[in-house]
C-alpha positions as CSV (number, residue, x, y, z in Angstrom):
1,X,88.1,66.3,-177.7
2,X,85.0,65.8,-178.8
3,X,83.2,67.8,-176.3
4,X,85.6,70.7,-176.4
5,X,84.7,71.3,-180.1
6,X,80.8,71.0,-178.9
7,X,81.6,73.7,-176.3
8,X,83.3,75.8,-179.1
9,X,80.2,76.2,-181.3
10,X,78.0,76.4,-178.4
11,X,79.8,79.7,-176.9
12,X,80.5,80.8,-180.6
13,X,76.8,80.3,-181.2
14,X,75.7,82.4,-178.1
15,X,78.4,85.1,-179.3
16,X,77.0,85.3,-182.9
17,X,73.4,85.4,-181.1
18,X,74.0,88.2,-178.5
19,X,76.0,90.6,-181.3
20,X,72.7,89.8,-183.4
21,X,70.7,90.7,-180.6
22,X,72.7,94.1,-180.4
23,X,72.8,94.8,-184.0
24,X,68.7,94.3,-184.0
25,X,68.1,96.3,-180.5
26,X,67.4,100.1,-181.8
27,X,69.2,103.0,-181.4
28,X,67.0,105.4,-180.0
29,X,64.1,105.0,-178.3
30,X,61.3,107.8,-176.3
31,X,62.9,107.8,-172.8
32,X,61.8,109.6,-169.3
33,X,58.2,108.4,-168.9
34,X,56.8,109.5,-172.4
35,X,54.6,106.9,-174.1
36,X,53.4,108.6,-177.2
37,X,54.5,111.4,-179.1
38,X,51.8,114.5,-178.8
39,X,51.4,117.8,-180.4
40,X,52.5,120.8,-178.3
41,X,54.6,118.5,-176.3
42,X,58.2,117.8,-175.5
43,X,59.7,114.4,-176.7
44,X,62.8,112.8,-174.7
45,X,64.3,110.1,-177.3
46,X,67.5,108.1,-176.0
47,X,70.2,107.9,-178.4
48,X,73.0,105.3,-178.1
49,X,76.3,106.7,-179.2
50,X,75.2,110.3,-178.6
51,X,77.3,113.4,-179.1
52,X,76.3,116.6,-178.5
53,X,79.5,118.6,-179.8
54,X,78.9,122.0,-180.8
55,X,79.4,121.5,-184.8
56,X,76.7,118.4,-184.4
57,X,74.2,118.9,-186.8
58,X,70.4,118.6,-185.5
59,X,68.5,115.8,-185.6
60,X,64.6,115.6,-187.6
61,X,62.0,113.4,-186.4
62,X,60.6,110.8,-189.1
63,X,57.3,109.1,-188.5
64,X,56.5,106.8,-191.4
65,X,59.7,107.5,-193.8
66,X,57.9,110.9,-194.0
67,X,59.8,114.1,-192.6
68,X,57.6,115.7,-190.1
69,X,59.8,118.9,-190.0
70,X,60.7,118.7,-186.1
71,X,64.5,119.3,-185.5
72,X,65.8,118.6,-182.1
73,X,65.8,121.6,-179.7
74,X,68.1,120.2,-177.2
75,X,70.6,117.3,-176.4
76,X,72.1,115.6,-172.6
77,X,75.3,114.1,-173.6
78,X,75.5,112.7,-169.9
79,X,72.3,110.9,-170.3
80,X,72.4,110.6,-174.2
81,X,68.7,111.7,-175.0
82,X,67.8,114.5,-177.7
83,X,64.8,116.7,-177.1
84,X,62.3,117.9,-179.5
85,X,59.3,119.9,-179.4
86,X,56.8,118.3,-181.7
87,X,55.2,121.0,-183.5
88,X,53.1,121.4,-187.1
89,X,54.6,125.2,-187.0
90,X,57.5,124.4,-189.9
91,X,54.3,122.6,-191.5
92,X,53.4,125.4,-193.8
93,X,50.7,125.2,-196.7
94,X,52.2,122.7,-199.9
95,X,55.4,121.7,-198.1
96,X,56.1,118.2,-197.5
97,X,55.8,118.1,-193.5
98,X,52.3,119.3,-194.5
99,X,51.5,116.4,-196.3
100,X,53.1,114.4,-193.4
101,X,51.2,115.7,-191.1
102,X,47.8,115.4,-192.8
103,X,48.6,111.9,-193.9
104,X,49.5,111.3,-189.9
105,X,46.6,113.0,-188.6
106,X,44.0,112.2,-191.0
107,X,40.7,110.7,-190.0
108,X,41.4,111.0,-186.0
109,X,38.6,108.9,-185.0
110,X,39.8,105.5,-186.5
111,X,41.9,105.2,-183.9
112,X,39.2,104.8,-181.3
113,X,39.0,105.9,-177.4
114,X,40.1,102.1,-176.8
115,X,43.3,103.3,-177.9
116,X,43.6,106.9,-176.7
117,X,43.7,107.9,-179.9
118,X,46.4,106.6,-180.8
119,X,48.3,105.3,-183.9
120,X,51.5,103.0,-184.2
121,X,54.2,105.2,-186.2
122,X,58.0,104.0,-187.0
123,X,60.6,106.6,-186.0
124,X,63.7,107.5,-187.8
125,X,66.1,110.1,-186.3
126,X,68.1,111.9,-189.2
127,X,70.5,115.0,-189.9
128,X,69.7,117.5,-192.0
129,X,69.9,116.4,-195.5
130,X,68.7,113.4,-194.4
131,X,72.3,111.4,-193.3
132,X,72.9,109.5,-190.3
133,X,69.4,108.2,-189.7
134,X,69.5,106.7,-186.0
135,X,66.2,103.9,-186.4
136,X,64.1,104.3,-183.3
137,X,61.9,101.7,-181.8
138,X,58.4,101.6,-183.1
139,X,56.0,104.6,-180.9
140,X,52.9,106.1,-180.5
141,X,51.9,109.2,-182.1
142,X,48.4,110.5,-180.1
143,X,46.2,112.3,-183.1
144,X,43.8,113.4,-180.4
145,X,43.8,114.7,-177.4
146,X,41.4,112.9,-175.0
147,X,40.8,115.9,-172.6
148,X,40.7,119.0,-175.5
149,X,37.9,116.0,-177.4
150,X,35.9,116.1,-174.1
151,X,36.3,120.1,-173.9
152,X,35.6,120.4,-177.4
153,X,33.1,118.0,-178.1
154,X,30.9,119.2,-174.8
155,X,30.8,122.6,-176.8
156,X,29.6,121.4,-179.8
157,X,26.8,119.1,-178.1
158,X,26.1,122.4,-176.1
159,X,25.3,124.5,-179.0
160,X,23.9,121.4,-180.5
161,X,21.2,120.7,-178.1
162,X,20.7,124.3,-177.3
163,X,19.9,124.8,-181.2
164,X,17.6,122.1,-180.9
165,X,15.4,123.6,-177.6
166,X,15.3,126.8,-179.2
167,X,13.9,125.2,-182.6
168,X,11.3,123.9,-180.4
169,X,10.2,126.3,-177.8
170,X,10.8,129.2,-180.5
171,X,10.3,130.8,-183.8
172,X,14.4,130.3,-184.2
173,X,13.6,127.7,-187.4
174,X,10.1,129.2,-188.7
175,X,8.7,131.5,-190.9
176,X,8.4,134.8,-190.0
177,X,5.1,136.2,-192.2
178,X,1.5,136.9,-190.8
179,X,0.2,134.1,-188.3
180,X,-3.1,133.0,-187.0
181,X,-4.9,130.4,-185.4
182,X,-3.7,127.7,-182.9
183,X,-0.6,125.7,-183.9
184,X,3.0,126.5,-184.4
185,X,4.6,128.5,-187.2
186,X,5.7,126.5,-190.4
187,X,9.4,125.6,-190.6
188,X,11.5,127.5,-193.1
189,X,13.7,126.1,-195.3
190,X,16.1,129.0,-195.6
191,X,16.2,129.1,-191.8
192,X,17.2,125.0,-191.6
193,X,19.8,126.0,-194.4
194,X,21.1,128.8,-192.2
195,X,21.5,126.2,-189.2
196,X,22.5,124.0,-191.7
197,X,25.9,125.8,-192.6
198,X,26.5,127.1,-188.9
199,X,26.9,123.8,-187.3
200,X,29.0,122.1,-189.7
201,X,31.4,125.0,-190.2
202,X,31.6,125.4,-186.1
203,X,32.2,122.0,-185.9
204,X,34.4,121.4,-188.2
205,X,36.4,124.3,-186.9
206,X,36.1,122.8,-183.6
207,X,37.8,119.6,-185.0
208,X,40.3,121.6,-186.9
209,X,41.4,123.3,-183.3
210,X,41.4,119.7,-181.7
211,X,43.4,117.6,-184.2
212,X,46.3,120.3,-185.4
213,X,46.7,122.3,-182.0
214,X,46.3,125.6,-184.1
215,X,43.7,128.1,-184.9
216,X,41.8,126.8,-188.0
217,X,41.8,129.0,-191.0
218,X,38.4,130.0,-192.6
219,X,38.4,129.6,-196.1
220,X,37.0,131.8,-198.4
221,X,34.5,129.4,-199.6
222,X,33.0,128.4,-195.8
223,X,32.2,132.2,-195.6
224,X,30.8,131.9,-199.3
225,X,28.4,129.0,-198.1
226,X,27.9,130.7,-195.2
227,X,26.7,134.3,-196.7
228,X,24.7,132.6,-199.0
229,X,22.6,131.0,-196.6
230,X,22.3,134.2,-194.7
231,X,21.0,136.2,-197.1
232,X,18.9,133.3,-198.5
233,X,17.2,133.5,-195.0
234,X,17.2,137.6,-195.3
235,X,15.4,137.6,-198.4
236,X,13.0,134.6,-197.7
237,X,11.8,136.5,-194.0
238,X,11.3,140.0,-196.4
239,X,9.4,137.7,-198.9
240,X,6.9,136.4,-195.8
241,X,6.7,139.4,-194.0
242,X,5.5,141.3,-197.4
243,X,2.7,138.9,-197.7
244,X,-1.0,139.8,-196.7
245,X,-2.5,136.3,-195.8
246,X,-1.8,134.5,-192.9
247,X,0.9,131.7,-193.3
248,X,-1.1,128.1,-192.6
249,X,0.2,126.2,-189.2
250,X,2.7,123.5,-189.7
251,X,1.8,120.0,-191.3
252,X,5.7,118.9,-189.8
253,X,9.3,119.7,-190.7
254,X,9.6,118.1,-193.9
255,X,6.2,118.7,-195.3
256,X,7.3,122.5,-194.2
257,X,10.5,122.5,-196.1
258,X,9.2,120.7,-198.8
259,X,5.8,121.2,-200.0
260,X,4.0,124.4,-201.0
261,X,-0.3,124.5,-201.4
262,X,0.6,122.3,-204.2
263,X,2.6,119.3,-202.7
264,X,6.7,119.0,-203.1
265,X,7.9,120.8,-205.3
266,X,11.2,120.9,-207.4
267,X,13.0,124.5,-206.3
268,X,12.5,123.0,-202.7
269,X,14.0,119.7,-203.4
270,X,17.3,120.1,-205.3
271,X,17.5,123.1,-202.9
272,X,17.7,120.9,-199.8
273,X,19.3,118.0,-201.8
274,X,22.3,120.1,-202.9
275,X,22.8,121.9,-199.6
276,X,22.9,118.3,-198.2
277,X,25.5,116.9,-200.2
278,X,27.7,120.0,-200.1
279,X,27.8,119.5,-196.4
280,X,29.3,115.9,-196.4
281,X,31.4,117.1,-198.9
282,X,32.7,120.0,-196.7
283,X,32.9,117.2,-194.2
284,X,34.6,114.4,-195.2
285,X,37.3,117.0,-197.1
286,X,37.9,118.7,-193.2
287,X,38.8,115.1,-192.0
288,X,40.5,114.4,-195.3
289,X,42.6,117.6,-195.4
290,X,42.5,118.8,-191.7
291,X,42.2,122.7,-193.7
292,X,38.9,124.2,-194.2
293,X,38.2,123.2,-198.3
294,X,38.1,125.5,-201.1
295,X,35.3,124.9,-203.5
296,X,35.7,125.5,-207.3
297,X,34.2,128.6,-208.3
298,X,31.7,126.7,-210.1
299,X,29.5,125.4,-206.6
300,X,29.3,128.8,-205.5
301,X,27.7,129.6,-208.3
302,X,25.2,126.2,-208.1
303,X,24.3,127.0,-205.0
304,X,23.7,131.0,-205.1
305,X,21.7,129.9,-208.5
306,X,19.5,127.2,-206.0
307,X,19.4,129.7,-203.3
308,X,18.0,132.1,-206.4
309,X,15.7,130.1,-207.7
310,X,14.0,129.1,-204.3
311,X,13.3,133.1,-203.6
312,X,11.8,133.3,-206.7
313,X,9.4,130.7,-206.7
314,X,8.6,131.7,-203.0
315,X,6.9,134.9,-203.6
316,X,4.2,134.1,-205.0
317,X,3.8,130.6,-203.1
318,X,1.2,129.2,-200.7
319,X,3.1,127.5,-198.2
320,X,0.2,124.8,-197.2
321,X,-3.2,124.0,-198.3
322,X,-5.6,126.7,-197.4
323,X,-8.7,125.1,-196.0
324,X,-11.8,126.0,-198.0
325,X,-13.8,128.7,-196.4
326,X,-16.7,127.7,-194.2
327,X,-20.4,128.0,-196.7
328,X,-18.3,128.7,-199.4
329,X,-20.0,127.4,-202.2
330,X,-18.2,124.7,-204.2
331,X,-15.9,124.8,-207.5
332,X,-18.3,124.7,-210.7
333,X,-17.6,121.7,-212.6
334,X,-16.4,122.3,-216.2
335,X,-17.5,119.2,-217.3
336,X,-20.9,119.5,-216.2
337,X,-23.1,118.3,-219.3
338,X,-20.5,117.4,-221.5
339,X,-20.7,114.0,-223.2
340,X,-17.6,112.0,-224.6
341,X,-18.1,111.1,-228.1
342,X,-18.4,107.6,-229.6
């Protein structure tokens, strides 16, 4: 008797732990050899209990509790799997997939090539309105793409490097006034600017095109930054090229950018220190954002003001200590004869 009640428990126990097992296992999980979800791709997510009646409504994909704004696009009621096309397109500017889609893909490298680029995400499938979520075994979500990175990221080390040859083979980086004597051509500050500004907005715009799938758009203050820095180079080639002596060979890039006949000076400085912080700033809001940032109205302002002041001072600057003339004969001193008094 005594081992029949045993028995009891122990099949009642194995009942209790395989309904468990089925109440824990998840209703929906990616299906026909998909390991990750991906951008521009189609998903294949098996549902248990699936309908696909007519007057079903369609199912949104939810990574994170956060509503990406991807609605099912198809459904096999033979093989019970929904399809959806994941997409940032119903993503526009201040809605809520937005944010979910910038707090998803935000700062794309952290998930390293180890990875794939790759970043654990919980899935909820749920009708419009949010009813009847379906809770989907844990996925991937793949922020990058590894092939578009090496595509993309060979350009930018292309321009990159061929930036860099030029600057050294060429006049690309220099100053452009009156020349003589043996040596290369100073660097120019507005020039590096220029070069400055190119490569982070191209880049960024590169990164933009990698991480969302989409064609970037420019804001209004990358062409601001931009403009600025070309005309600052426009203006500071006019200035050299109106001058009558002979601009002085080059004493190295950052005495060049730097330093006039009378050592570093202040224009140069905060000109080169602001353009320098503005650029991580623009940076770190692109991987931040994923959108091209907007400056306040104000920075603009700073940095056509910097850009301003440098041209100013420039005209009527010696770029680097002029040797003294050979027999020249020496400064007169001005103290000559004079004696302190007690």
């Amino acid at each position: 008797m005594l081992n029949a009640i045993r028995i009891s428990f122990a099949i009642a126990a194995l009942a209790c732990a395989a309904n468990l097992a089925r109440a824990q296992e998840p209703a929906c999980q990616l299906t026909r050899g998909t390991t990750a979800f991906a951008l521009d791709q189609l998903a294949y997510v098996k549902v248990k209990d699936l309908s696909c009646a007519p007057a079903a409504p369609r199912k949104g994909l939810w990574f994170d509790g956060m509503d990406t704004g991807v609605r099912s696009i198809g459904c096999d009621d033979a093989q019970k799997f929904l399809v959806f096309r994941v997409t940032r397109e119903q993503a526009g500017a201040g809605t809520p997939s937005a944010q979910t889609w910038n707090a998803l893909l935000s700062n794309p490298f952290g998930t390293g090539a180890k990875n794939n680029y790759e970043r654990d995400v919980s899935v909820i499938l749920k009708d419009e309105g949010g009813a009847n979520p379906f809770v989907c075994a844990p996925a991937k979500l793949q922020v990058l793409d590894p092939t578009l990175l090496w595509l993309g990221g060979g350009l930018v080390v292309v321009v990159l490097a061929g930036l860099f040859l030029l600057s050294r083979n060429s006049d690309l980086l220099r100053d452009s006034g009156p020349f003589e004597g043996s040596g290369e051509r100073p660097f120019s500050l507005a020039r590096v600017q220029m070069a400055w500004w190119f490569v982070i907005v191209f880049a960024c715009y590169i990164l933009l095109w990698l991480v969302t799938h989409g064609l970037p758009v420019m804001s209004a203050s990358a062409l601001w930054l931009i403009g600025i820095a070309s005309v600052t180079a426009v203006s500071a080639s006019a200035v050299d090229s109106g001058k009558k002596e002979a601009v002085q060979p080059s004493a190295g890039f950052w005495r060049d950018i730097l330093t006039n006949a009378n050592g570093v000076t202040l224009y140069r400085f905060q000109n080169l220190a602001w353009t320098v912080l503005f650029g991580v700033v623009f940076v770190s809001q692109v991987l931040a954002k994923l959108a091209m940032p907007e400056f306040d109205n104000s920075v603009l302002v700073l940095m056509g003001l910097s850009a301003g002041a440098y041209l100013g001072f420039k005209v009527p600057e010696t770029h680097v200590n002029q040797p003294a003339a050979a027999g020249a004969p020496p400064a007169p001193d001005l103290k000559a004869g004079y004696t302190p008094s007690p």
